[in-house]
N, C-alpha and C positions, 0 to 999 in steps of 0.2 A: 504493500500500500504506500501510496506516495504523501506529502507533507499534506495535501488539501482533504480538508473534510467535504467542500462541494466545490463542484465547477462546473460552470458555464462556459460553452463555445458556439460566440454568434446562434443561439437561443433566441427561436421566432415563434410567436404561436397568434393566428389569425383566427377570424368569426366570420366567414363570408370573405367581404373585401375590406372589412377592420381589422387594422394591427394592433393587439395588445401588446405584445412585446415584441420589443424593434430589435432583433440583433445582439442580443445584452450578452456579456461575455462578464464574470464574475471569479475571483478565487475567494476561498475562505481559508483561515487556516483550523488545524486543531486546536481545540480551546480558544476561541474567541470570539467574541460578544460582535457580531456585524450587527448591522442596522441599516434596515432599509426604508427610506424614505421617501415621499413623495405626495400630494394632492392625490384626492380621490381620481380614478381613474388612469392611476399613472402606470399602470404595470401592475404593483407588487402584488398583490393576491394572486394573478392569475400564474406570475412567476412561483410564489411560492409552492402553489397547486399541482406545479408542476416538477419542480424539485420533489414535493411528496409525491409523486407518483399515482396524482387523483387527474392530473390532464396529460393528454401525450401529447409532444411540443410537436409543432408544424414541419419546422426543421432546428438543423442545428442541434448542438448535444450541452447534455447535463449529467454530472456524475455526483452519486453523494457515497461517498467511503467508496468509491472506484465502482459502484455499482450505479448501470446508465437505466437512469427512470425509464425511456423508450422501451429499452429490451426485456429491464427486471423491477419493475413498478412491485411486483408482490415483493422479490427480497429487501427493495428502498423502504415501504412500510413496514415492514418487519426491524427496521435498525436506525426508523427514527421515531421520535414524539412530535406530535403536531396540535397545536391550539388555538383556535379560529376566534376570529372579534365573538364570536356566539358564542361564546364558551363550552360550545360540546357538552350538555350535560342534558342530563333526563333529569326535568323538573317533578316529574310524579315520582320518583324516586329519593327513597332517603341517602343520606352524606354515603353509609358503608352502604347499601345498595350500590351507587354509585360505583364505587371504590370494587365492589365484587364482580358487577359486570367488566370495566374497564380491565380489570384485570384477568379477565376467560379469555376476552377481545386480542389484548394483546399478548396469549399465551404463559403468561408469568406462570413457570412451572406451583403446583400443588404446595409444594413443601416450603415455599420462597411466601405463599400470599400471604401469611397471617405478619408476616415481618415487614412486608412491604406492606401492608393494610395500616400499622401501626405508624411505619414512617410519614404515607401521607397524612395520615390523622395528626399528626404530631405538629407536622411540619406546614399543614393548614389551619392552627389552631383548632381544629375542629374536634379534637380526643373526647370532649364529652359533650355530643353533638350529634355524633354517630347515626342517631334517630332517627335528628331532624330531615324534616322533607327540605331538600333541596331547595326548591321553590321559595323557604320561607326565609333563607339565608341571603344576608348584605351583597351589596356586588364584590366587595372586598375579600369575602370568605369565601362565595361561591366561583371567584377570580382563582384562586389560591387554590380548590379543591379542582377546581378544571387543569391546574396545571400539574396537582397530584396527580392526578388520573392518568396526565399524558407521560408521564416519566415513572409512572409503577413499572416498566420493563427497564429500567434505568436504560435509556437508551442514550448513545454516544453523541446523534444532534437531534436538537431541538430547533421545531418551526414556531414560531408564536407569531400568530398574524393578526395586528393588534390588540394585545391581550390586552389594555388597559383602557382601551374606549370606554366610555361614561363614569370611569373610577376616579372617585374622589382622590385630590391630591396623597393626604395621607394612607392609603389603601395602595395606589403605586408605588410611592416610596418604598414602604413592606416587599412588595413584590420584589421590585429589583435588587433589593437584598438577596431575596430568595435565590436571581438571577447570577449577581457573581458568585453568590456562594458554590452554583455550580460551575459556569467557567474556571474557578480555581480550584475542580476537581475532575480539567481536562475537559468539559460536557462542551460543545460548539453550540452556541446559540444564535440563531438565525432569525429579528425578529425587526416587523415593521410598526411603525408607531406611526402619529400624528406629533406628538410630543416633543421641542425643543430638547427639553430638561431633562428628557429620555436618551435622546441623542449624546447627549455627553457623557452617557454613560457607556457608551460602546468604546468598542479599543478602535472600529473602523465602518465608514459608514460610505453610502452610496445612495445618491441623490436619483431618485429616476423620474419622470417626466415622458408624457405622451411616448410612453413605450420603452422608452431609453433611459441609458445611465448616461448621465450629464457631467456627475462629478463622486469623485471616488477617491476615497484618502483617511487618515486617522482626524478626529477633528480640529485639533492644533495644527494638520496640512490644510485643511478648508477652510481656516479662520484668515492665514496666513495669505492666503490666492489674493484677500482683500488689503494687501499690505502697503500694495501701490495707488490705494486711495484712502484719503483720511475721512474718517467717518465721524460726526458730527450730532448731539442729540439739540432739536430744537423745540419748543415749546412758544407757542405764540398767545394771543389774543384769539386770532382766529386761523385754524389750522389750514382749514380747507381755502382759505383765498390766499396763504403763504405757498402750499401746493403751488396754486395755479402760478402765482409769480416766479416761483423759483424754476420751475418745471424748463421754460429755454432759454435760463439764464447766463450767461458766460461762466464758467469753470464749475458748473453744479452739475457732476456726474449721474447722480441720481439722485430722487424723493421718493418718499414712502412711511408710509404710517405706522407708529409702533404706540399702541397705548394712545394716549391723549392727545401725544406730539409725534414730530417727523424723526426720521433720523437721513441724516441729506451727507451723502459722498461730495464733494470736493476734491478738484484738483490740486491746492497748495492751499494750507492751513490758514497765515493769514492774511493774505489777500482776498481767500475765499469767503472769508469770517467776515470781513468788512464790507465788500461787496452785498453780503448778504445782509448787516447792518443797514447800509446806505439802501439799499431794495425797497425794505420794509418800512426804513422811515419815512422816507419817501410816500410811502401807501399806507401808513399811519396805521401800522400796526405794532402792537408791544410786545416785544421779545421777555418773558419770561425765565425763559432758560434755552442757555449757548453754550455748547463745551465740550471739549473732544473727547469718545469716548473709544473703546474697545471693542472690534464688530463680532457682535454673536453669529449662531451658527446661523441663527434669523436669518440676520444681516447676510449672509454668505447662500443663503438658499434663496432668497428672494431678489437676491442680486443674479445668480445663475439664472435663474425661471425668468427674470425680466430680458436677460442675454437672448436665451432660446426666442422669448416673445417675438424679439429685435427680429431673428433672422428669418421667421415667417410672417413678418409682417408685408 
């Protein structure tokens, strides 16, 4: 077996005359947290889908532990765990119901379930719970018992395809605990968010976008791409008519809205700063807050995704 837990080669997969995934070419390694990114409709699901070996790619290849979904889709489910935004669970069922089917499903030999039954309980909070219907459990707990479920064969990669959709802040946090604690015992996790704050918790992430991977790096390489532009938080009076002023300004790279205020690229620090002073006063609007900041992964995704706009427009 070679250094990759999964890989992609020019990976296409179409619906009629729509391309879901454009070509996408991917490595993982072992034991590591990727993250895949993107607006709804961008790929990821239908990529992931097929990594687990639930869709067969159009063309192009995909391997997960040197085994090609196209050929052996049944051995690729057999040797990973897979957890969907829906969390996979049977709501008429209780927590160890749960916990006993998932574990026939994914064969966890006889002698191994009672041991594994106790880990996810344990490791779901859920040990004295066991009972409980499913159904009646927080998204936090019922988040937690979906991804027991999915690693009761303690398998080598995990897909998480959005596990933390509608999860209150603190209920994700939890989770991603949960998350390296496996990576730092070798497990590759393969997992698509919505989530900034999520993002940074990957060792390595990949942007995708109307089918494609756009951009691809650990996130201290994706912050950095924005190095040659100085990035700016601004806060006005009135936001939306600082937009429209600034938008085909001389040396203002980009605008875009974060929160209440903008955060506006600039070509040189401070001429740009002044420029944009003299704009504003001019048009009698009051600068609240001016000053250079640090560009998040935000900043770095919605600068890409504006790139891509540019060149089909």
């Amino acid at each position: 077996m070679n250094g990759w837990a999964v890989e992609t080669d020019e990976l296409v997969k179409t619906f009629g005359s729509f391309v879901a995934v454009d070509h996408v070419s991917l490595r993982v390694k072992k034991g590591e947290i990727f993250g895949f990114l993107g607006p709804n409709g961008a790929g990821k699901s239908t990529t992931i889908r097929m990594l687990c070996g639930l869709l067969t790619p159009t063309s192009g290849r995909a391997l997960v532990r040197d085994l090609d979904v196209a050929v052996e889709p049944e051995q690729v489910r057999s040797t990973i765990g897979y957890m969907s935004q829906k969390f996979s669970l049977y709501d008429d069922l209780t927590v160890e119901q749960n916990i006993d089917f998932f574990a026939g499903l994914y064969g966890v030999p006889r002698k191994l379930r009672e041991e594994r039954k106790q880990y996810v309980l344990e490791m779901a909070n859920l040990a004295d719970r066991r009972e409980t219907m499913t159904a009646t459990l927080a998204g936090g707990l019922k988040q937690r018992l979906a991804l027991g479920c999915a690693i009761l064969h303690d398998p080598p990669v995990l897909f998480l395809d959005e596990p933390t959709s509608g999860v209150d802040p603190i209920a994700r946090s939890a989770f991603w605990d949960l998350i390296r604690d496996m990576a730092r015992t070798e497990h590759t996790i393969f997992v698509s968010t919505h989530y900034m704050d999520e993002a940074e918790y990957c060792h390595r992430l990949a942007l995708m976008y109307r089918g494609r991977v756009i951009a691809l790096g650990a996130p201290a390489e994706l912050r950095a791409g924005l190095s040659t532009h100085t990035l700016v938080q601004l806060d006005t009076s009135a936001p939306l008519e600082t937009m429209r002023a600034l938008e085909h300004a001389p040396g203002i790279l980009d605008v875009a809205v974060f929160g209440g205020g903008l955060h506006v690229s600039i070509s040189e620090l401070n001429s740009g700063m002044e420029a944009i002073r003299s704009l504003l006063a001019a048009q009698h609007i009051e600068i609240r807050r001016f000053e250079k900041i640090q560009p998040s992964l935000e900043d770095v995704f919605v600068s890409l995704i504006e790139a891509e706009e540019k060149k089909t427009a």
